[in-house]
N, C-alpha and C positions, 0 to 999 in steps of 0.2 A: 691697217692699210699697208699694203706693199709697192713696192716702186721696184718698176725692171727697165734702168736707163740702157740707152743703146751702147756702145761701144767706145762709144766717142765721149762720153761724161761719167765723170766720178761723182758719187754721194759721199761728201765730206763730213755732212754730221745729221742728225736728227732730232728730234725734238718733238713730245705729247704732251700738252697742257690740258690735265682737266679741268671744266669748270665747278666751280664750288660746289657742295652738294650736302646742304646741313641733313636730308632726310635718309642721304647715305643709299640712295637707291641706282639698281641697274639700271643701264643706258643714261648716263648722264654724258653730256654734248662735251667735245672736248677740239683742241687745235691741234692738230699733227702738222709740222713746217719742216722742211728738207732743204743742206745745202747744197745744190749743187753746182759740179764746176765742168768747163768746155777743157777738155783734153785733145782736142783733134777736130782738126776745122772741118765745115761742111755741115748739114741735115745732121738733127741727132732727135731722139725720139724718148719720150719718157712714157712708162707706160705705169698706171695703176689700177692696183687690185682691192676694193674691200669689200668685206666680210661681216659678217655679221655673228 
């Protein structure tokens, strides 16, 4: 997953948690969480991409 935040916000950190996977198999579900912060007041727009 990518994130293309507007101008106005910074991404401070990131973060993928996958979930367990005792069978050790492709595409196992996972949590992607983003921090982000307001740099400049107004409208600001996050935009994401995933992929496969």
């Amino acid at each position: 997953m990518e994130l293309n935040p507007s101008n106005g916000l910074t991404i401070l950190g990131e973060k993928y948690v996958e979930h367990p996977d005792p069978q050790h198999l492709e595409g196992v579900p996972g949590t992607h969480s983003w921090l982000i912060e307001a740099v400049a007041p107004g409208n600001q727009k996050v935009i994401g991409t995933y992929e496969r």
